[in-house]
NUDREN-776690 format. One record per residue (C-alpha): residue number from 1; residue in one letter; x, z negated, y negated. Coordinates in steps of 0.05 Angstrom, whole numbers, plus 32768, in hexadecimal, padded with zeros to 4 digits. Each point is the difference from the previous one (the first is absolute). Example, Ala and Ser with C-alpha at 12.3 -4.5 7.8 and 13.67 -1.06 7.14 Angstrom:
+-----+---+------+------+------+
:   k : r :   xx :   zz :   yy :
+-----+---+------+------+------+
:   1 : a : 80F6 : 7F64 : 805A :
:   2 : s : 801B : 800D : 7FBB :
+-----+---+------+------+------+
//
This chain:
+-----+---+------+------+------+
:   k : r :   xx :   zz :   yy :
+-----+---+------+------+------+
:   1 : x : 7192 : 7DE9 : 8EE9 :
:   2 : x : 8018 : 8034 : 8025 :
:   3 : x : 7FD4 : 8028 : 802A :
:   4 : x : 8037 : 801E : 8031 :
:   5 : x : 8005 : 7FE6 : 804F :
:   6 : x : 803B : 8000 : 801F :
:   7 : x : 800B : 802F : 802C :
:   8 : x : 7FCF : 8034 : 7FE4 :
:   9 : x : 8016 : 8030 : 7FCD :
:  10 : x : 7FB9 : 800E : 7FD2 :
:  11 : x : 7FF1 : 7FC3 : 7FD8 :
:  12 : x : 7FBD : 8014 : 7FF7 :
:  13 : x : 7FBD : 8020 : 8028 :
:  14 : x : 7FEC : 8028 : 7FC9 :
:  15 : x : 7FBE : 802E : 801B :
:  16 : x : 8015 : 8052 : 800B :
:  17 : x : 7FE9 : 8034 : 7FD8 :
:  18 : x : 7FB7 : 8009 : 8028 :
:  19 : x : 7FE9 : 7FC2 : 7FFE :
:  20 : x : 7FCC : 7FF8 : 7FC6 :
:  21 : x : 8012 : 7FAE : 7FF5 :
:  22 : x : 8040 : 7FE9 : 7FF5 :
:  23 : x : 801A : 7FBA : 7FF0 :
:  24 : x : 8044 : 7FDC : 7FE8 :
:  25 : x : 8019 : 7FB0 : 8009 :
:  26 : x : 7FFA : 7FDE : 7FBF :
:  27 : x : 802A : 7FB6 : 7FF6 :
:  28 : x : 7FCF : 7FCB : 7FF0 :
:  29 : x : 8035 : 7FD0 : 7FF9 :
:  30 : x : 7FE2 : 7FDA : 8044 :
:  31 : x : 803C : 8007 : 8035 :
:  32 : x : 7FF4 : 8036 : 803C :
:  33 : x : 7FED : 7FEB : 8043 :
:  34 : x : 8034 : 7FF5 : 8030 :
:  35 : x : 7FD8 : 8032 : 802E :
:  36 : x : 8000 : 803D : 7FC7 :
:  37 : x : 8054 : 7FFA : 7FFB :
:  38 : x : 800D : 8001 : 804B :
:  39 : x : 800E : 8053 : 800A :
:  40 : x : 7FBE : 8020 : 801D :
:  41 : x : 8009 : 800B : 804E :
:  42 : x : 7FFC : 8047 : 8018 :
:  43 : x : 7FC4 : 801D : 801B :
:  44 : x : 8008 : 8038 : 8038 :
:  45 : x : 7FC1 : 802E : 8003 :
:  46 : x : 7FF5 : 803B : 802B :
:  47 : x : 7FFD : 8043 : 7FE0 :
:  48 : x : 7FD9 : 802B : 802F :
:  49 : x : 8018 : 8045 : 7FE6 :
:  50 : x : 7FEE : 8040 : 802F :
:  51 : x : 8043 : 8022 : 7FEA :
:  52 : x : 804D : 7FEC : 7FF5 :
:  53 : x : 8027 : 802C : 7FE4 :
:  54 : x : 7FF9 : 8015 : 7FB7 :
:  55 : x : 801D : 803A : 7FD7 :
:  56 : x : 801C : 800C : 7FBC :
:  57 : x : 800E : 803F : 7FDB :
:  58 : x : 802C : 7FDC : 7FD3 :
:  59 : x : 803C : 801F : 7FE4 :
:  60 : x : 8027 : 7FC0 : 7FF3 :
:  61 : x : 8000 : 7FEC : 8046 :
:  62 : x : 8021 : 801A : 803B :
:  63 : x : 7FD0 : 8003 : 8032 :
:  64 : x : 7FB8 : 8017 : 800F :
:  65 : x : 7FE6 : 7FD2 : 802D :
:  66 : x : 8006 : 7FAE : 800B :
:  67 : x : 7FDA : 7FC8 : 8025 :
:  68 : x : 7FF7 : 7FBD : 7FDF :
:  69 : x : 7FF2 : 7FCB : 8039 :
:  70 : x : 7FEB : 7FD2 : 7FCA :
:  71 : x : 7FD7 : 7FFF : 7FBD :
:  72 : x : 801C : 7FCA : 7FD4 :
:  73 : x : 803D : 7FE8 : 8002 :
:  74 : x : 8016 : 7FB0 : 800F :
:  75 : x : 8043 : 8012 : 7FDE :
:  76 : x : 7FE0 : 7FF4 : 7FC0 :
:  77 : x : 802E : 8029 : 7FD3 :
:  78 : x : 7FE5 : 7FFA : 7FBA :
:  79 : x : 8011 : 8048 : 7FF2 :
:  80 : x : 7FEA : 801D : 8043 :
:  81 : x : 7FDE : 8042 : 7FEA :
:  82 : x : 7FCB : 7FF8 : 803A :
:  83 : x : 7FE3 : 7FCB : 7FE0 :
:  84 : x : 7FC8 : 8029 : 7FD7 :
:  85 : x : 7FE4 : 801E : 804E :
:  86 : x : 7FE6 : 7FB8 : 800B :
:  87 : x : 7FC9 : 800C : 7FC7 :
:  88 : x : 7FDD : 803A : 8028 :
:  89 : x : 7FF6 : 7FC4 : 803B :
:  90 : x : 7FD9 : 7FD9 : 7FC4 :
:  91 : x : 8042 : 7FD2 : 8007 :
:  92 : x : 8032 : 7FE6 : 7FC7 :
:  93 : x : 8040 : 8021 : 7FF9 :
:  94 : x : 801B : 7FC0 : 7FF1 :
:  95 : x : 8002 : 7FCC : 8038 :
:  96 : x : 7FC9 : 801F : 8027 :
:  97 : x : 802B : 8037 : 8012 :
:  98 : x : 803E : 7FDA : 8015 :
:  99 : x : 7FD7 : 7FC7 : 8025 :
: 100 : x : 7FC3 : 8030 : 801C :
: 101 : x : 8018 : 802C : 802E :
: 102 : x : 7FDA : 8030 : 8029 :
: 103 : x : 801E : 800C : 8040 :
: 104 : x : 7FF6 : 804B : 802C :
: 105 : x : 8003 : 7FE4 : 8040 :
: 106 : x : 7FF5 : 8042 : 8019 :
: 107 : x : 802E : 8025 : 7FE7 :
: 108 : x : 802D : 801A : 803D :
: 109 : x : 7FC7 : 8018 : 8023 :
: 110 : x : 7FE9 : 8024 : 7FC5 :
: 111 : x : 8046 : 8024 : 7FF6 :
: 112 : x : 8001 : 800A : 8048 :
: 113 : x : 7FBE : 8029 : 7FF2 :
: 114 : x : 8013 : 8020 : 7FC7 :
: 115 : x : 8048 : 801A : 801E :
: 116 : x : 7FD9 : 8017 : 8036 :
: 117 : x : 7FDD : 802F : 7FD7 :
: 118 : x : 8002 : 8049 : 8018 :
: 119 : x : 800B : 800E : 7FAB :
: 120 : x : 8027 : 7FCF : 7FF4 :
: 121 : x : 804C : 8018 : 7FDC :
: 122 : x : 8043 : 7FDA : 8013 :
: 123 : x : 8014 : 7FE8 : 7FBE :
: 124 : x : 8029 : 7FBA : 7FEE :
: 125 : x : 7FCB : 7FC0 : 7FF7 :
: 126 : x : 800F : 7FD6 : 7FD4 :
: 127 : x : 7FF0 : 7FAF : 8009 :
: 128 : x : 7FFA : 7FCC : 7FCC :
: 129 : x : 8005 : 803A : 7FC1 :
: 130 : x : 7FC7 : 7FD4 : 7FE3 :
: 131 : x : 7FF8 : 7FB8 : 801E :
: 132 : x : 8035 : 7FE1 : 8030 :
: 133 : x : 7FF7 : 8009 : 803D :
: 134 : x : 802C : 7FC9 : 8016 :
: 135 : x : 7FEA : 7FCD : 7FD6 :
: 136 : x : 7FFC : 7FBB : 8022 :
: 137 : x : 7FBD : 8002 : 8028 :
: 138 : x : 801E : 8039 : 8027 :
: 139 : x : 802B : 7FD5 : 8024 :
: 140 : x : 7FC9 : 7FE4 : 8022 :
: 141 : x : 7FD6 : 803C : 8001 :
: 142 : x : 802B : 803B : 8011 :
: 143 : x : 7FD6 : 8038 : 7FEA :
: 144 : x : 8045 : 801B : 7FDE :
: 145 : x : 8024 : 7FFF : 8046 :
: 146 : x : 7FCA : 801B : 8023 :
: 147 : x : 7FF1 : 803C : 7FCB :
: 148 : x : 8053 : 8012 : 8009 :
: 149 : x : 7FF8 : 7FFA : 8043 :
: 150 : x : 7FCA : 8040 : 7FFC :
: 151 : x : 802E : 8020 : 7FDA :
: 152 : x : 8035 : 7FFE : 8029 :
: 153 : x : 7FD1 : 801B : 804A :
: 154 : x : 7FE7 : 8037 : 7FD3 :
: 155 : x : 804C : 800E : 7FE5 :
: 156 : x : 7FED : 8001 : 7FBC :
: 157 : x : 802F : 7FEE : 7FC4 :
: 158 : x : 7FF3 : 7FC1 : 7FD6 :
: 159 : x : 8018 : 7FE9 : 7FBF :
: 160 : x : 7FF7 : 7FB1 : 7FF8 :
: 161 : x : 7FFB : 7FE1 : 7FBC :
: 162 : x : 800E : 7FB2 : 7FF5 :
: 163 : x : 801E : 7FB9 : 7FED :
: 164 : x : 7FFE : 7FE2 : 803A :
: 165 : x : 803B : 7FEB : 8028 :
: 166 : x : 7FC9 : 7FFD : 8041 :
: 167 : x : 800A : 8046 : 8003 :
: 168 : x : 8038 : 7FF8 : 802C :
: 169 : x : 7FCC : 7FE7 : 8034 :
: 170 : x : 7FFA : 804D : 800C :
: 171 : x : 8043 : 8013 : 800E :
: 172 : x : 7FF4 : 8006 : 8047 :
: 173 : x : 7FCD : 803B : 7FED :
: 174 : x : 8024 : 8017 : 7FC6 :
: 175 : x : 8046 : 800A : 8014 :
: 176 : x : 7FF2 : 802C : 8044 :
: 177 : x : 7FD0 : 802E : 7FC7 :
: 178 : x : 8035 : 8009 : 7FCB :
: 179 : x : 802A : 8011 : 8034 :
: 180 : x : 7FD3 : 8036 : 800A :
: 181 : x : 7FFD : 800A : 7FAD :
: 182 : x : 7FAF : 7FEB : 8003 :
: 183 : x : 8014 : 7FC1 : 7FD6 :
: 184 : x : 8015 : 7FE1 : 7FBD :
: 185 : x : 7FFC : 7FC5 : 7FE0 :
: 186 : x : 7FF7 : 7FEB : 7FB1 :
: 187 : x : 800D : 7FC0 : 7FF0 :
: 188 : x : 7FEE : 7FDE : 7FAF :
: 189 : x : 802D : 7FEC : 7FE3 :
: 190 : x : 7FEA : 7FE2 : 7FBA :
: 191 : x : 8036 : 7FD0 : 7FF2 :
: 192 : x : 803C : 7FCE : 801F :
: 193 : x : 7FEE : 7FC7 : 7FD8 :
: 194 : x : 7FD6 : 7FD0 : 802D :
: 195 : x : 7FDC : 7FDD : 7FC8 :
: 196 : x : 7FE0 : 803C : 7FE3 :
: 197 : x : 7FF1 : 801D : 8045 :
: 198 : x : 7FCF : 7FBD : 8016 :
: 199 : x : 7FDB : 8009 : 7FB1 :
: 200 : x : 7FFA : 804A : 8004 :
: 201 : x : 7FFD : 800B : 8052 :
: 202 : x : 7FEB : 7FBC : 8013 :
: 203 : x : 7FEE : 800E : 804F :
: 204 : x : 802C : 803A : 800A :
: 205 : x : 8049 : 7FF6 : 8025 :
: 206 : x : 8035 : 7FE9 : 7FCF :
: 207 : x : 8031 : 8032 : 7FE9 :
: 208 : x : 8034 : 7FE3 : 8030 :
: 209 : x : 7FD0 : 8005 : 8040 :
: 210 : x : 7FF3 : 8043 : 7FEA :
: 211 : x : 804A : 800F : 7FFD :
: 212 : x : 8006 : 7FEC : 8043 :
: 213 : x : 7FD2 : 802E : 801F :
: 214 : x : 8021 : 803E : 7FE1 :
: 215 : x : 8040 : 7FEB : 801C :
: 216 : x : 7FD7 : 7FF5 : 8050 :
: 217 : x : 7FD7 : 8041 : 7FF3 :
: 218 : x : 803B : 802B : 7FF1 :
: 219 : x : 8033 : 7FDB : 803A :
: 220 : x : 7FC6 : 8017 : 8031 :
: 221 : x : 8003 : 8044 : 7FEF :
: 222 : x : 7FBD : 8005 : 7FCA :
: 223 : x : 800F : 8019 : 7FBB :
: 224 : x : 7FF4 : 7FDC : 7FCE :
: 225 : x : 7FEA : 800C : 7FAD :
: 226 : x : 8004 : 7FDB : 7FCF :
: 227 : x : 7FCB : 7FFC : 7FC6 :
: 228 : x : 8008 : 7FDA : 7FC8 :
: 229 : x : 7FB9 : 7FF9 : 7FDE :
: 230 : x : 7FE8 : 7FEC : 7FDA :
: 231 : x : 8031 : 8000 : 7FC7 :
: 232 : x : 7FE9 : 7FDB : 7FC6 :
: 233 : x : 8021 : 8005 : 7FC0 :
: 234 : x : 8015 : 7FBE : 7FD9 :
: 235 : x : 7FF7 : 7FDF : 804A :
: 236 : x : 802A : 8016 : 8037 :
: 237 : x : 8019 : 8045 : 7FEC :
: 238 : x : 803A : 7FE3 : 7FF9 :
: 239 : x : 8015 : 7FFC : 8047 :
: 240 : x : 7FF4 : 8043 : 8010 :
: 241 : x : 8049 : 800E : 8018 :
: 242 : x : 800A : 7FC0 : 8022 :
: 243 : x : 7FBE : 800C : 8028 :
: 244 : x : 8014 : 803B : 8018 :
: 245 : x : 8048 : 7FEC : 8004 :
: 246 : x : 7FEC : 7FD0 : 8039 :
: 247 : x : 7FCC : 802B : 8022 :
: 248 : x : 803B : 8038 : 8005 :
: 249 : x : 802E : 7FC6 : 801B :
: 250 : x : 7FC2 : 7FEC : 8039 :
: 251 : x : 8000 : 8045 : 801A :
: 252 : x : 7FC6 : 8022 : 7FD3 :
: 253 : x : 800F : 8045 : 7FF7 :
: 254 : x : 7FCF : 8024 : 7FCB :
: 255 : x : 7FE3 : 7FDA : 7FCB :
: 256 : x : 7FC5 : 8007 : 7FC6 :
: 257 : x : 7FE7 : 7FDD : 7FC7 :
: 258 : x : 7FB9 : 7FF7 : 7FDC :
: 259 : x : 7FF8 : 7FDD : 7FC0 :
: 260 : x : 7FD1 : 7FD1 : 7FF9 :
: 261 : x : 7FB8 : 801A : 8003 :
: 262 : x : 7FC7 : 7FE3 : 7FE0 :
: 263 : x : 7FBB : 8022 : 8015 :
: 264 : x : 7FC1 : 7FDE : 7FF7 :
: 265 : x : 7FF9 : 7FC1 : 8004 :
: 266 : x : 8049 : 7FF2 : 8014 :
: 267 : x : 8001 : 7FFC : 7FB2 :
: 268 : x : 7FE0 : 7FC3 : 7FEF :
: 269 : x : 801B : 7FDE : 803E :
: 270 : x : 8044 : 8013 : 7FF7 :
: 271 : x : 8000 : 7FE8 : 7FB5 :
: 272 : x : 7FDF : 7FC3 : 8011 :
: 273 : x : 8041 : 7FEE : 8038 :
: 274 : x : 8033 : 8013 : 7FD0 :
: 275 : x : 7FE3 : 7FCF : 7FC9 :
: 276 : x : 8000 : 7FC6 : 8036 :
: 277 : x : 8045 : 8011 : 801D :
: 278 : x : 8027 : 8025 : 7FCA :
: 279 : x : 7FDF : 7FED : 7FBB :
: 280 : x : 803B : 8009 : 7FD5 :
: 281 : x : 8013 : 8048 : 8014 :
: 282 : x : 7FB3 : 8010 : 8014 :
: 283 : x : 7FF8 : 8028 : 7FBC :
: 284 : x : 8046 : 8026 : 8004 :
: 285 : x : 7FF6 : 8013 : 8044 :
: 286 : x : 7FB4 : 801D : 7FF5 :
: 287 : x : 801E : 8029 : 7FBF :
: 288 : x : 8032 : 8019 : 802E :
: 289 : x : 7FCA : 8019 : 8035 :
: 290 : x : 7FD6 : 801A : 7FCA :
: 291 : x : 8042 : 802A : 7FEA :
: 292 : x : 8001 : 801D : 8045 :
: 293 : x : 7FB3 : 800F : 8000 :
: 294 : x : 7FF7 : 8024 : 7FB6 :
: 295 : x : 7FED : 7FBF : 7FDF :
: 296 : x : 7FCC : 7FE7 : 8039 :
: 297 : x : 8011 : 7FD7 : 803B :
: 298 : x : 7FF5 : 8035 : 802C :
: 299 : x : 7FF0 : 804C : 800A :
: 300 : x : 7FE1 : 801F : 803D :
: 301 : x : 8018 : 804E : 7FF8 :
: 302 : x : 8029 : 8019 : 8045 :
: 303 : x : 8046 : 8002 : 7FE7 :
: 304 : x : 800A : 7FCE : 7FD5 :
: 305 : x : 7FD6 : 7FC4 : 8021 :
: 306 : x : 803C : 7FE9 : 8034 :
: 307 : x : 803A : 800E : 7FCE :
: 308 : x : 7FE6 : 7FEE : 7FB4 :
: 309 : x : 801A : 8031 : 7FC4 :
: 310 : x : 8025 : 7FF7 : 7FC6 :
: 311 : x : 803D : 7FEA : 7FEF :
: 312 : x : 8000 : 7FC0 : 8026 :
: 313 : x : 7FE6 : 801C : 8043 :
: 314 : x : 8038 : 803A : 7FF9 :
: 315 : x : 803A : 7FCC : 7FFE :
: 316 : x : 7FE4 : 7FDA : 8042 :
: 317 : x : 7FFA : 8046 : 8022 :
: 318 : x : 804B : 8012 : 7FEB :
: 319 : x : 8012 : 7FBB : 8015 :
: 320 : x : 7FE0 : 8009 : 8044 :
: 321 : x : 8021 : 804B : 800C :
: 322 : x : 803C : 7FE3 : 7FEB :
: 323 : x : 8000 : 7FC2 : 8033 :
: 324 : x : 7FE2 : 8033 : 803C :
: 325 : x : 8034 : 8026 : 7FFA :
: 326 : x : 8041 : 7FCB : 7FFD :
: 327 : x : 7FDF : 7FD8 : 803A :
: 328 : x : 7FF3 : 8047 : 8027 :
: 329 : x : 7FB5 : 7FF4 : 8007 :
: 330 : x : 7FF2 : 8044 : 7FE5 :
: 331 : x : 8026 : 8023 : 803D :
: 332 : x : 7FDF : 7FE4 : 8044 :
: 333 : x : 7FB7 : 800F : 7FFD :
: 334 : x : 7FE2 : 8003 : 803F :
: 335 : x : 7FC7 : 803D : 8016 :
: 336 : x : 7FCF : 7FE8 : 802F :
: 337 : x : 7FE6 : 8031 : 803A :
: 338 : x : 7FC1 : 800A : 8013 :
: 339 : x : 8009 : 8043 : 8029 :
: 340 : x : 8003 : 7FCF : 8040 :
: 341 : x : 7FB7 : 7FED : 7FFB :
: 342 : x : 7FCF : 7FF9 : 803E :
: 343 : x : 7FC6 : 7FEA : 8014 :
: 344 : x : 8011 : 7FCE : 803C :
: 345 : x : 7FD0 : 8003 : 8040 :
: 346 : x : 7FC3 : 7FDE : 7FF9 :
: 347 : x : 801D : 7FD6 : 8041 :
: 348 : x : 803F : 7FF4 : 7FD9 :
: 349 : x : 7FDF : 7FE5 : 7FC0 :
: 350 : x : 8008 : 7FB1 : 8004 :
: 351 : x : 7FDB : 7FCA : 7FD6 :
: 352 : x : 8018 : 7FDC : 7FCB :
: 353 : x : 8049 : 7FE7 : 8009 :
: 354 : x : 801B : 7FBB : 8007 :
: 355 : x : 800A : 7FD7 : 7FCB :
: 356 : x : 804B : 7FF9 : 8012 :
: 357 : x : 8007 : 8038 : 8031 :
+-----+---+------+------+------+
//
């Protein structure tokens, strides 16, 4: 019997790397209890970290600083490549990380405090680089909103990373900024088939909704990129034109790829969903990746980690340039400003914003 929930994308709870015990399901023949095939409910926890913005020296990524509102991700993307960070909390990168969720409630004040800073450098912040920040809880929360809204008093350029369609909730903040060339939006883009999207993505917005939002992001002014990532070879490489065929067509106007990416633990898990969902391509498509990664299923060096080498990985990067450059995504890239920084008066600084305004 299968041991995948609907609605979550890890089958399995397998223990991280730390942890000293670790344990597996084994069929007995004796039939599951209703109660263990029901999807596991999310658990919200507080994270009560004294800081908020972290920083990467990472030549693969174009930015040095980001803020993650959330650790874990309700999304439950079986190849989400945050998925290993959950074993430093003594957590499961499996369906620990996509259904416990800790939660920094504080986290405007603290980039209030930290913009403040007398040494603090105007530079672009990036948000949801390695968790999304608007993953479903935030609609209820608004820790996203209220972070952007701190952004925006202190005049300071953001970069927002996601695949949610609730993103548009923000426009109101978003559009008067990019007007102002302090904000971007990237929106993932994995595939347009809606079948594969609720296996692989099961909680994130459907390729459509996601669609949408380019289109009501870039009619309000806020420009919009496309990335389409991860590509997975044997899977839905495939689509890689028509994905950014119909971001180009909603108004994106830069896009990227990343081929599938397999650190860790994201391994095991990943191979374990394919086998469920996809058994008779699952060994094609994990030669292919090994192709891409010098016979393993994945290598870590700066360089090649987002792109793969070989022959395989050199025809989806020609294929890419090739599409980027027909649809004219190559052309309109859009340089954020942080020369207009300031620190507002302390009178001036507000609390966190409305949910809605």
């Amino acid at each position: 019997m299968s041991s995948f929930r609907r609605g979550r994308g890890a089958g399995s709870n397998r223990a991280g790397r730390f942890e000293a015990l670790s344990s597996e399901s084994f069929d007995d023949g004796w039939p599951a209890e209703t109660e263990e095939r029901r999807s596991p409910a999310t658990r919200l926890m507080p994270d009560k970290t004294k800081s908020i913005v972290a920083t990467n020296d990472s030549p693969d990524v174009p930015f040095e600083s980001s803020i993650n509102p959330y650790r874990g991700c309700e999304h439950g993307c079986i190849y989400c490549f945050a998925r290993p960070s959950h074993a430093y909390l003594g957590m499961s990168p499996g369906l620990d990380f996509e259904t416990r969720i800790l939660v920094k409630h504080d986290a405007a004040e603290l980039l209030r405090r930290h913009l403040a800073r007398p040494s603090y450098r105007p530079q672009v912040i990036a948000l949801g680089a390695n968790t999304d920040c608007y993953q479903p809880t935030e609609s209820r929360l608004g820790i996203t909103r209220a972070l952007i809204g701190v952004l925006a008093e202190f005049r300071n350029p953001v970069g927002i990373l996601t695949k949610s369609a609730l993103v548009v909730r923000d426009t109101d903040i978003l559009a008067p900024m990019a007007a102002e060339r302090l904000a971007q939006v990237s929106i993932s883009l994995t595939t347009l088939d809606p079948e594969l999207a609720r296996v692989m993505e099961p909680r994130a917005s459907t390729p459509a909704r996601r669609l949408r939002a380019m289109r009501r992001l870039s009619d309000a002014g806020v420009p919009v990129a496309v990335l389409a990532a991860p590509m997975i070879p044997g899977l839905n490489d495939w689509e890689l034109e028509r994905v950014l065929e119909a971001a180009a067509d909603a108004g994106a106007t830069t896009a990227s790829y990343v081929l599938l990416r397999l650190p860790r633990e994201i391994g095991d898990l990943f191979t374990e969903w394919l086998r469920e969902h996809f058994p008779d391509r699952a060994d094609h498509v994990l030669n292919l990746i090994r192709q891409t990664r010098g016979g393993k299923l994945y290598r870590s060096e700066f360089g090649v980690r987002m792109s793969g080498a070989g022959p395989y990985a050199d025809m989806l990067e020609k294929r890419f340039d090739a599409a980027r450059r027909r649809l004219g995504l190559d052309q309109r890239a859009f340089n954020l400003d942080a020369s207009t920084f300031r620190v507002p008066d302390a009178g001036r600084q507000s609390g966190q914003l409305g949910l809605f305004g």
